[in-house]
C-alpha positions, 0 to 999 in steps of 0.5 A: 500500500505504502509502495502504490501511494508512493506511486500515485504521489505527483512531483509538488507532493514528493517535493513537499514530503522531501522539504517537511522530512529534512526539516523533521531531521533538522528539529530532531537534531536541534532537540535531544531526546530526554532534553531538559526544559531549556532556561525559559525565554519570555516575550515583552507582553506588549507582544499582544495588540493593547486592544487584541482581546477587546476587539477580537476576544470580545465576550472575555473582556466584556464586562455585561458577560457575566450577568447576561449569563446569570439572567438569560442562561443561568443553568450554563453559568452553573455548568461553568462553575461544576467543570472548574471545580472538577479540574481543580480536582484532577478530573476531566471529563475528555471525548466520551470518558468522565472523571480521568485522572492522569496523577498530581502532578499531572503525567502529561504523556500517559494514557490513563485509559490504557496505562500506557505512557508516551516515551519522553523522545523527539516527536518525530521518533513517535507512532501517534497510531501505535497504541503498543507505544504511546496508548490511545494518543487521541486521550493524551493529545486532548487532555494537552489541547488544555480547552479545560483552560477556557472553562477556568477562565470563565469560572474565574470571569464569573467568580472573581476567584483567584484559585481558578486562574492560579491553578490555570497558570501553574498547570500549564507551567507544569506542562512547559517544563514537562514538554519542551519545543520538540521532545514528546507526544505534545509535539507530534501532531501540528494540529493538536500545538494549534489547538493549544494556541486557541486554548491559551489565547483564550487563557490570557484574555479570560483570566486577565487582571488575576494575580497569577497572570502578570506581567511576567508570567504572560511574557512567558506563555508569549513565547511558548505560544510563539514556539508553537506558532513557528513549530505549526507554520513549519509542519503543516498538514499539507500532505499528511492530513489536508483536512481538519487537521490543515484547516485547524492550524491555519486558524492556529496561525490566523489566531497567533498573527491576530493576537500577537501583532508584535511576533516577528512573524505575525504578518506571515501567519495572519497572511498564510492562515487565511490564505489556507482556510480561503483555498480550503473552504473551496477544496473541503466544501463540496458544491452541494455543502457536504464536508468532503471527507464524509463525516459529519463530526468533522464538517461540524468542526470546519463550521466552528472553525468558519465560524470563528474567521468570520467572528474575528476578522470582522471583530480586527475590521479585516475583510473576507472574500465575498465567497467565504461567508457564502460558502460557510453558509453552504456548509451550514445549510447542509448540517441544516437538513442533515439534523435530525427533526430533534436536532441532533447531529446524525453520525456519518463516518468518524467521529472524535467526539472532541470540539474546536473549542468548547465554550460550553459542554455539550454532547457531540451531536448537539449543533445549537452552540454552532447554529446560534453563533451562525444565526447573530453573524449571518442575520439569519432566522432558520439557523436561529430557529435551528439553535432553539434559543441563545446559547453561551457560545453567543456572549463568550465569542461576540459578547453583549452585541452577539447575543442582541444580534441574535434577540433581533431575529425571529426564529422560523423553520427553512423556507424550503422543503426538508426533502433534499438530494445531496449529488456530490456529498452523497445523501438523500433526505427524505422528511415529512416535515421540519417540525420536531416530530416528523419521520426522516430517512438518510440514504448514503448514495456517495463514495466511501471518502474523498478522492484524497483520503477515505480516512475518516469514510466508513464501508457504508454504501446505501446504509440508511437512518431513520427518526420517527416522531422525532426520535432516532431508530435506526442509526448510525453505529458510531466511531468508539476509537481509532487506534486503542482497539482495532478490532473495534476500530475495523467493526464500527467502520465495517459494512456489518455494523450499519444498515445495509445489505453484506454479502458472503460475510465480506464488508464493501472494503477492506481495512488497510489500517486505522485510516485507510482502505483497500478499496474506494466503492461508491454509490451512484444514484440512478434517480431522485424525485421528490414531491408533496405526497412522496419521496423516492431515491434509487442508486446501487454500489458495485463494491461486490464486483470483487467477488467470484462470482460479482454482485451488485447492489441496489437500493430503492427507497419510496417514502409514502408522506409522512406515513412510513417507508418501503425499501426494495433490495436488489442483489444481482448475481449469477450464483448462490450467496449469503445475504445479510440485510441488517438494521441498527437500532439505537438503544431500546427495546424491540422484539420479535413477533410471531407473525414476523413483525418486529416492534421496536419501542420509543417514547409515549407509547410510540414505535417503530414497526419493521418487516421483511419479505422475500421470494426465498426463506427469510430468517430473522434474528434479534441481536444486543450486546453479544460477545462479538463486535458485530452483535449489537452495539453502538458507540454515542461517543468516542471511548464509550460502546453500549449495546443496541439491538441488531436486525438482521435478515438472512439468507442463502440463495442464488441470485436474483434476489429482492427484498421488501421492507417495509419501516413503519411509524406507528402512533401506539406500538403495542396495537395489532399491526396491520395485515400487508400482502407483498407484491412481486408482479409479473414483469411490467407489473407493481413490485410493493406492499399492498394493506388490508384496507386496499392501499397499495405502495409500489415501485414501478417497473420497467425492463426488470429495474424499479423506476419509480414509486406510486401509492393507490388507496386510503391510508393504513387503517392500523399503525397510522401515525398522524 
């Protein structure tokens, strides 16, 4: 694999990789392994712009903050004060894990998940992926991004006490002295000295006027700031990681070039950060809004990190390129109609569970922070509508003028309809509404990553999820972790673990390491149409061509408004398979009936009604929580898996092959569920489901292919959900 990447590499990239490995040996030969800290240099504090932190960091020296916090939004002003008394008490709550404790003195290298420790050499001798060697590095590099610095800061804001910013200063002298420029795991990734650079620009405006925090001290976190602004605009992620990871350190920079206007390379990192998130926002920002690399955890960060340019270059009086804040928008507006109708993030591909910045403590999937802040800067209602209220993120990035920017709108749903093809990303969205209890499906009709990496994609061709009455039912299994486990990092991203069909037990690629693959599938849509009364998709993968005898896979999705879905498989073939069809449920109960139906439960009463049919013997089986990965479990953030139930409908037939499914909202999912007839027609004929009250729900066929869908009759006297 190493040999063909190396081969597919064009003549500017060789150069690069060439430039950015001298200067790695260069670093390595200027910094011993084990090196001592270095006496510490200090940098005058006149460094900083005497007004940075009033016209840029607005809401950490605005003094209306803290009471507009206790009037509008006292349950964050109490969550601010809980976090910081815990860090005060060595425990951090990181990605998904709560209450880590990494000893006192705090061991800055050591995974306390694993037991491992990170050894104390130059970074360029260190594995970040190898958990043998440095443990989960994901654990260790978040606890060093130091973003626990802006929860002291705010406590410290709110309160006036001075334990807060006194334990804030000498933290992060412990971790100056423990890991000097170049030596240790801190210093291994480029993205992770940038996420720090954030964390102390916030540090010094937030915690300004504390004892702690003189003259002295903040002249030497200038100059440690400064190491990692050189180390970052050396070592950017060019070619190793031109995504998050690139875009992040280009706001690393912009942040260093802002704030610190009197670093002898201020102008050039203000100059170049920009300049990378410009081109970026263009390369990562797919034409329909789609983060490229596919995966929603990650096109939330672009938007928080988007979010922030616009807030700071307006706030330094610099001027965007028109197309930039168009573009976000465009970003923003497909998180938009991806959210699911109770305004959660659904997962697609990876997730890390971690944030850009936290001002506040959310769970990863809850965008409001990030909608609301878009909602004061872009003057736009729907995304105040999508926030559901103000939210803390407001006061503490724009301060007082964000938060009335944002009481100016008047919140209202998108003007246009929630139903929505994404060509280029990848996704159909079939909804009935955008009120908070309607039913959506997402069918993943895209490639399994981007053209430049598939690292953070997952083997999820023609996977789907699905909310009813608002609620999640059938999910998306999660990431759970990247390196400290392969063997769970290989399921949660395999085909088994989503909702889709796998053939002869083979995933649609094959792993070839934590991030990459050994093939690149994608989806193709053949046909989308949308209208008042129904929604249907019709798209088909060929991962299975690598087979012995190829198969290919099509799915067709008819969404019957705003009732319930039909989903017809195809799997075409010469010879006799193994077909697996399997839905991931979200934790709850569902059982198995004996009339075939499967109910799965949710709140009030309500549910979610599934059945299968085939021209062959079906066999249906309940999974959770089972001994092996692919036996039901979900991971709701990184670190953390629990067991959900797994539908899986299999059998062994010679190909062709339909299956019929028909997903079922239902109003009270303990009533009888209504008697449905399969239709699988003579050639030309209908090819759906047919209701004991006469309707009728089906695909049209024409030369063998399912060309669209139809509906005939009232609707389903049992299991109706309005």
């Amino acid at each position: 694999m190493r040999l063909s990447r190396l081969k597919a590499m064009s003549f500017g990239e060789l150069t690069l990789r060439g430039r950015q490995e001298a200067s790695k040996w260069l670093d390595r030969m200027a910094h011993a392994d084990d090196a001592q800290a270095p006496a510490r240099r200090t940098v005058p504090r006149s460094t900083l712009a005497s007004s940075a932190f009033a016209s840029l960091l607005r809401g950490a020296v605005d003094d209306a903050v803290p009471g507009l916090l206790a009037a509008r939004l006292p349950e964050a002003q109490e969550a601010v004060r809980a976090s910081a008394e815990e860090t005060l008490e060595g425990r951090f709550d990181l990605l998904g894990f709560r209450g880590l404790s990494f000893g006192d003195p705090i061991d800055w290298h050591l995974d306390p998940v694993s037991g491992r420790r990170a050894p104390r050499v130059h970074w360029s001798r260190l594995d970040a992926l190898d958990p043998r060697q440095v443990g989960d590095s994901k654990v260790v590099w978040e606890l060093g991004r130091m973003q626990w610095l802006v929860g002291l800061g705010q406590a410290y804001r709110l309160s006036g006490e001075e334990r807060f910013a006194s334990f804030a200063a000498q933290r992060i002298q412990d971790f100056l002295g423990a890991n000097p420029p170049g030596v240790g795991i801190h210093w291994a990734s480029s993205l992770e000295c940038a996420m720090r650079i954030l964390s102390w620009s916030w540090a010094l405006g937030l915690m300004r006027g504390a004892a702690a925090w003189d003259d002295a001290w903040c002249s030497e976190l200038l100059a440690a700031l400064e190491d990692h602004a050189r180390h970052v605009e050396r070592f950017l992620s060019v070619a190793f990681s031109p995504n998050t990871h690139l875009t992040g350190e280009a706001l690393g920079l912009f942040y260093a070039g802002l704030l610190c206007p009197g670093f002898e390379r201020a102008r050039q990192w203000r100059s170049r950060g920009l300049e990378i998130l410009l081109e970026e926002s263009h390369r990562q920002i797919l034409g329909d809004g789609i983060y490229f690399e596919q995966a929603t955890c990650y096109q939330r960060y672009t938007a928080e990190m988007g979010l922030h340019v616009v807030a700071l270059a307006r706030q330094a009086g610099l001027e965007l390129p028109g197309d930039y804040g168009e573009r976000l928008q465009l970003l923003l507006d497909a998180l938009l109609a991806l959210r699911r109708p109770d305004g959660g993030m659904p997962a697609i591909g990876d997730a890390d569970g971690g944030w850009m910045l936290p001002f506040a403590r959310r769970a990863p999937d809850d965008l409001r922070g990030v909608f609301a802040l878009a909602a004061a800067l872009f003057e736009r209602a729907d995304y105040a509508w999508a926030a559901g209220g103000p939210a803390p993120e407001l006061l503490w990035l724009l301060g007082a003028s964000g938060l009335a920017a944002f009481d100016a709108l008047t919140p209202r749903p998108p003007a246009v309809p929630p139903s929505r093809l994404f060509p280029e990303g990848g996704y159909a969205v079939m909804a009935g509404g955008w009120e908070p209890d309607a039913h959506q499906l997402i069918l993943d009709v895209g490639p399994l990553g981007c053209p430049i990496s598939a690292g953070h994609g997952h083997a999820d061709l023609l996977s789907l999820q699905l909310s009813a009455f608002g609620e999640a039912y059938v999910v998306d299994p999660g990431t759970y972790a990247y390196t400290a486990d392969a063997a769970w990092r290989d399921h949660f991203r395999s085909t088994a673990a989503h909702s889709t069909v796998v053939v002869d037990g083979q995933g649609q690629a094959r792993p070839a390491g934590p991030f990459a693959w050994r093939e690149r599938p994608a989806a193709h849509t053949h046909r989308w149409l949308s209208t008042p009364e129904l929604d249907f998709a019709d798209a088909h993968h060929a991962a299975y061509a690598r087979l012995a005898d190829p198969v290919r896979h099509r799915r067709r999705v008819l969404f019957v408004k705003p009732r319930y879905f039909l989903v017809a498989d195809d799997l075409e073939g010469a010879a006799e398979h193994h077909v697996e069809l399997r839905f991931q449920f979200s934790p709850r109960r569902a059982s198995l009936e004996a009339d075939g139906w499967v109910r799965v439960r949710g709140a009030l009463g309500r549910g979610l009604l599934v059945l299968a049919f085939a021209q062959v013997p079906l066999e249906a089986r309940l999974l959770e929580g089972g001994s092996g990965p692919a036996e039901g479990w979900v991971a709701p953030d990184y670190g953390r898996r629990c067991p959900a139930p797994v539908l899986i409908y299999s059998a062994v037939a010679k190909l062709p092959l339909r299956i019929l499914t028909l997903l079922l909202p239902c109003g009270d999912v303990a009533q009888p569920a209504p008697r449905v007839t399969p239709l699988w027609g003579a050639p030309g004929e209908p090819v759906g489901v047919a209701f004991e009250n006469g309707e009728r729900a089906f695909f049209e066929e024409d030369d063998g292919r399912l060309v669209g869908g139809h509906l005939e009759g009232s609707a389903p006297s049992r299991g109706r959900t309005r």
